[in-house]
C-alpha positions in Angstrom: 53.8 -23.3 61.2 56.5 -26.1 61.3 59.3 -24.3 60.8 58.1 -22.3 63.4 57.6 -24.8 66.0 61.1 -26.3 65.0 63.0 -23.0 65.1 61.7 -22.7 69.2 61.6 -26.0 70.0 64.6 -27.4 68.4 67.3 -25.0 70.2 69.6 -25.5 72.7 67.5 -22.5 74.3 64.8 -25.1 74.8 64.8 -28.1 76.8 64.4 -30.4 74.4 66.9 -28.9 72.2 69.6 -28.6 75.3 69.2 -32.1 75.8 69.3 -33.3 71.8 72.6 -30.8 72.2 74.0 -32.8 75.0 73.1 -36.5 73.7 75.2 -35.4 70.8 78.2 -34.0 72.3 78.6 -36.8 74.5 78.1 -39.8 71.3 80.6 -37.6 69.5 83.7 -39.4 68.5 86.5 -38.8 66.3 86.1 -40.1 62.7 89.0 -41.9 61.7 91.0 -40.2 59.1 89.8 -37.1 59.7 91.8 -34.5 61.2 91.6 -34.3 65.3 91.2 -30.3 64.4 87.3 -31.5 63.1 86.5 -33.4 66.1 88.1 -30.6 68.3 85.2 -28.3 66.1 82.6 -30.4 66.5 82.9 -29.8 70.6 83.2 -26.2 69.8 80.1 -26.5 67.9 78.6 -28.3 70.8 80.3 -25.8 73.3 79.1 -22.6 71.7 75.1 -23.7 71.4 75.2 -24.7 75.1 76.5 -21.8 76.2 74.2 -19.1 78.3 72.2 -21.6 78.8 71.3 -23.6 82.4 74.0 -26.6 81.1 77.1 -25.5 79.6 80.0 -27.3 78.7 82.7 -26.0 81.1 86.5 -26.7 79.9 86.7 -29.7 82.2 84.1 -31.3 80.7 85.2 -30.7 76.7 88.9 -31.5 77.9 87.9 -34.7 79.7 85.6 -35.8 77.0 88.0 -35.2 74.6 90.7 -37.2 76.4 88.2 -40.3 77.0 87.2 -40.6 73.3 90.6 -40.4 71.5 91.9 -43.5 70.1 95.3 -44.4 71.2 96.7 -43.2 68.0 96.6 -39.6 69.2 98.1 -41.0 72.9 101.0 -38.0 72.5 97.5 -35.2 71.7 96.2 -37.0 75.1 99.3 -35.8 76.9 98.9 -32.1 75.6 95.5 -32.3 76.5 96.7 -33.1 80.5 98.6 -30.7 80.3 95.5 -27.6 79.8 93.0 -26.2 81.9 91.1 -24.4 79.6 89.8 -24.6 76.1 91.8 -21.3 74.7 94.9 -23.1 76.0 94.2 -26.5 74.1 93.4 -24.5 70.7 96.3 -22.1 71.2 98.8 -25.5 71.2 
């Protein structure tokens, strides 16, 4: 009965898993020494659960969050990121 009640109620389909979904995506911050391509999956993570649901993370919101949690060691990634509207276009540079 538990794993039933945590498999409906602990999805981004419900409303207490949308909002454990978004808490998390916006405390997400790049581990240092890591590669920026983890972080960049961990939003994807993040992206992909909240979408079709009522709160999606639209490309403005990934890129912007992305920008305002890099450390200044990746200041010449923030510039590539300016430069992109969309998600596809960040991952395909």
């Amino acid at each position: 009965m538990w794993n039933l009640l945590s498999e409906k109620l602990n999805t981004a389909a419900s409303r207490a898993g949308l909002r454990a979904t978004l808490h998390q995506f916006s405390k997400a911050r790049p581990v240092e020494g890591k590669p920026i391509i983890d972080y960049i999956s961990t939003f994807l993570y993040f992206r992909d659960q909240l979408s079709g649901t009522e709160e999606p993370i639209t490309d403005s919101a990934f890129i912007f969050h992305l920008l305002m949690t890099l450390p200044a060691s990746f200041d010449t990634f923030s510039d590539i990121l300016l430069g992109q509207r969309t998600v596809d276009e960040l991952i395909a540079k």
